[in-house]
N, C-alpha and C positions, 0 to 999 in steps of 0.2 A: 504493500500500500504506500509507502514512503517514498521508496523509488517512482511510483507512478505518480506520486502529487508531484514531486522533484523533475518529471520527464528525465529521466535517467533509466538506469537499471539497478536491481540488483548487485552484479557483479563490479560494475563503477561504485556503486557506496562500500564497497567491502575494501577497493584499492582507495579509497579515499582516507576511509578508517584506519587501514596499515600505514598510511601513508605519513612518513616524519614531518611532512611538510604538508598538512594538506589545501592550504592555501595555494599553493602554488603548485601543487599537483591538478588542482582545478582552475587554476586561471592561467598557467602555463608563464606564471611570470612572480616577479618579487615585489617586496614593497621597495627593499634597496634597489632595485631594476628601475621602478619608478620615478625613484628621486632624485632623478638624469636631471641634469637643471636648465638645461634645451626643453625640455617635456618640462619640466615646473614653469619655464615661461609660457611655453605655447598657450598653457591651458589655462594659465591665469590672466592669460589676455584672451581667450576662450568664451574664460567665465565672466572678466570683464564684458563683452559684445554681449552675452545672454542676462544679465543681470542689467544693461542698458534695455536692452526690448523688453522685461520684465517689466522693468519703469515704465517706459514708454507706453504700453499696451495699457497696464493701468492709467496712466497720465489721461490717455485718447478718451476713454472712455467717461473718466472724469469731466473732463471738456466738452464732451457730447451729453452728458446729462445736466452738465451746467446752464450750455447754450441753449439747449431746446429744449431742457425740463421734461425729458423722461426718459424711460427705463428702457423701453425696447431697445432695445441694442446690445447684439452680441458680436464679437470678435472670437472665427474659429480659427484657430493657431496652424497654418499650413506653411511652416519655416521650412524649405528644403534643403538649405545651405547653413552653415555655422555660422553666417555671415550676414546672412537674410534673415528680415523681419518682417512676414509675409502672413497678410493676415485674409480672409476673408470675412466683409461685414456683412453683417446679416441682422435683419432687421426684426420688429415683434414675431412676425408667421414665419421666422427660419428661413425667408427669401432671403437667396445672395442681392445685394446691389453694388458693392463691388470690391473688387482686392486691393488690398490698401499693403504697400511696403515703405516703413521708416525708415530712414538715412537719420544718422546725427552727421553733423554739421559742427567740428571741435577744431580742427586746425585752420587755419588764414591762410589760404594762396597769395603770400606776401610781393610779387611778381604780376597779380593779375592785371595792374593797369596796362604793364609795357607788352603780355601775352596776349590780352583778352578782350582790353580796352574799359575792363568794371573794375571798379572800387573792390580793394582785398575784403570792405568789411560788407560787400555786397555780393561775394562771387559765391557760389557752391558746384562744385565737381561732382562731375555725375559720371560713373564710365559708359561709353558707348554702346559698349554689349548691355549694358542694364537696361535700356532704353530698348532696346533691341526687342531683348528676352520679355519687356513688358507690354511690348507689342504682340509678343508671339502669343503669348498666354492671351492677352486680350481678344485677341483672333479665332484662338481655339477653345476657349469658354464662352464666346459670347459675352463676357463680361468687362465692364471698363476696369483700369489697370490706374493705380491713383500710388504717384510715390509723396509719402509725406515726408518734411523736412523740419527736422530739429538743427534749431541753430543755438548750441550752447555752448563757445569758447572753451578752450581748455579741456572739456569733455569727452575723454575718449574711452576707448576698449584699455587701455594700457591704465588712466586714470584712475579707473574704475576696478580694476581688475586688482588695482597693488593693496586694495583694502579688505578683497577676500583672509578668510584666516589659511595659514599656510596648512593646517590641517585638511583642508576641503581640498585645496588644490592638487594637495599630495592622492589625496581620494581620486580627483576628476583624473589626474594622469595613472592613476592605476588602471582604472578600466579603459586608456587610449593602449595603455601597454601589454592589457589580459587580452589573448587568445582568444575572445567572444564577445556576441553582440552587445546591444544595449549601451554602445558607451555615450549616444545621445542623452539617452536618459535617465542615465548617472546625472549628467551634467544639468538636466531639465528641475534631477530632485534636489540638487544643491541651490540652485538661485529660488527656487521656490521656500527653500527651509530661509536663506538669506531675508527674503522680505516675507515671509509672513511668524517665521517663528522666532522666538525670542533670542536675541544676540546677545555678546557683549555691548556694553556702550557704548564705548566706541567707534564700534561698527556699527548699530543699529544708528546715530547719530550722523551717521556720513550716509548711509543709506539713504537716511529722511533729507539730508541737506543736497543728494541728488535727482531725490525725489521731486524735492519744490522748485528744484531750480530748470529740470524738466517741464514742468508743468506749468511755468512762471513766466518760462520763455515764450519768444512768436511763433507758432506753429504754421507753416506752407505747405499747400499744395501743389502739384503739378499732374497731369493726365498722363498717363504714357504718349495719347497720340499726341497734345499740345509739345509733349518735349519732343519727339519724332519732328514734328512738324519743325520745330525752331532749329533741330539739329540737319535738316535738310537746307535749312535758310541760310544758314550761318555757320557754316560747316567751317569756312576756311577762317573767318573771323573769330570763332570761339572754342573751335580745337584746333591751339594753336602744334598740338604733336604734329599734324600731318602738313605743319609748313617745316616739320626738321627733317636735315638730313640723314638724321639718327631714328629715321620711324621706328626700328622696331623693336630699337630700347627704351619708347619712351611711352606711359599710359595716355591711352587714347580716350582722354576725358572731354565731355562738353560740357561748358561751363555758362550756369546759366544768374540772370540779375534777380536774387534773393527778390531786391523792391518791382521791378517790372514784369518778369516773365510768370512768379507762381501768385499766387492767389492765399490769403492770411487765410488760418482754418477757420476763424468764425464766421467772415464771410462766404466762407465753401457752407459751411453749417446753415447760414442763414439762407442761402439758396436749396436748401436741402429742404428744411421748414418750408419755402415759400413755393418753391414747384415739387416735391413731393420726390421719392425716391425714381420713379420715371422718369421725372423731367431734370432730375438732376443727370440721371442715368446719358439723357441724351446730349446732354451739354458736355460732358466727360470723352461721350462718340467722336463729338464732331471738334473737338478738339479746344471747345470756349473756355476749359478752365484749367 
């Protein structure tokens, strides 16, 4: 009975039990293996990116119940990437109306006047393929494709990441380094324990202090097709990569005007309220917001 709750065998819990080690008889690895300090960075800036969309996700939906005073609104978590914060909204009836993916927005393109021709504390970098990919998806769900922009200096995956406890991290690179699945969702149940369960001080005070200052910030929108659209316009003007001779060392980002090209989220909100999830839906299409 044990071995079948376990999806194992018999014969595997018996080598398990003889086993001197059986930690690492069953994850095929160490804790000492783990605490590689290559892998103690990766993943602590890992957890940094997951513990930002944590926030974030919470933030959106705060802001959404703010603006419009009510509850319908759900956010189904379809993150494909370690990297991606990739959401589907979905409204009171479990209708998608559309996929929303977060960018923060922490470093300054200190260069972007003489690249770009925008203000550094106006510019945000988008890569090409992002734009791309959220077209493609848009095309093949039928659904508008909405990247949301946090703009919060200093804020990053690395920021973020250096105030995990080095306990969890040592956790999150053990399961990148065991022999088996699941090591997303090691990772899923560390930033969940971080914000919802009780911390050190410390920690749970830097937590709250990136909390508000996510949510404090100006939140932007952009469409996939709106940013398609503009990176078709201004292709040579605003990804300045493909005027070097170095193309294919260098990222091929479009870089667009925080103040003119996206749209602030309360006003995306307030068009949401005023034409309805439809009519919002179709303004997303055709590329108005």
């Amino acid at each position: 009975m044990l071995a079948t709750s376990l999806r194992t065998t018999p014969r595997r819990l018996t080598e398990l039990a003889a086993s001197r080690d059986p930690i690492s008889s069953l994850f095929k690895t160490t804790l000492a293996a783990a605490a590689d300090e290559a892998l103690l960075a990766k993943r602590r800036q890992g957890l940094g990116q997951l513990l930002l969309a944590g926030l974030a996700e919470r933030a959106f939906e705060r802001l959404y119940r703010k603006t419009l005073g009510a509850e319908e609104l759900h956010l189904e978590d379809e993150r494909s990437g370690y990297t991606d914060t990739d959401y589907r909204v979905l409204n009171g009836s479990r209708r998608p109306v559309f996929r929303l993916n977060i960018k923060f927005h922490g470093t300054l393109f200190v260069n972007a006047k003489a690249m770009v021709g925008l203000e550094p504390t106006d510019c945000f970098a988008l890569a090409t393929y992002k734009v791309w990919q959220g077209m493609q998806k848009q095309q093949g769900e039928v659904l508008p494709y909405v990247f949301a922009i946090v703009s919060v200096p200093g804020l990053t995956a690395e920021s973020v990441g250096a105030i995990v406890p080095a306990r969890l991290v040592h956790l999150a690179a053990f399961a990148y380094a065991a022999k088996s699945g699941g090591k997303r969702d090691v990772e899923d149940a560390i930033v969940r324990h971080l914000i919802e369960d009780e911390q050190p001080k410390e920690v749970a005070q830097q937590i709250a202090a990136f909390s508000v200052r996510i949510e404090g910030t100006e939140w932007r929108v952009i469409s996939a097709r709106k940013a398609d659209k503009l990176l078709r316009e201004l292709l040579f003007e605003r990804v300045y990569a493909i005027r070097q001779r170095s193309f294919a060392q260098t990222q091929v980002n479009m870089h667009f005007s925080l103040s003119q090209d996206l749209t602030a989220l309360v006003e995306f909100l307030r068009l949401w309220r005023e034409r309805g999830p439809q009519g919002l839906a179709s303004m997303l299409e055709r590329g108005l917001v």
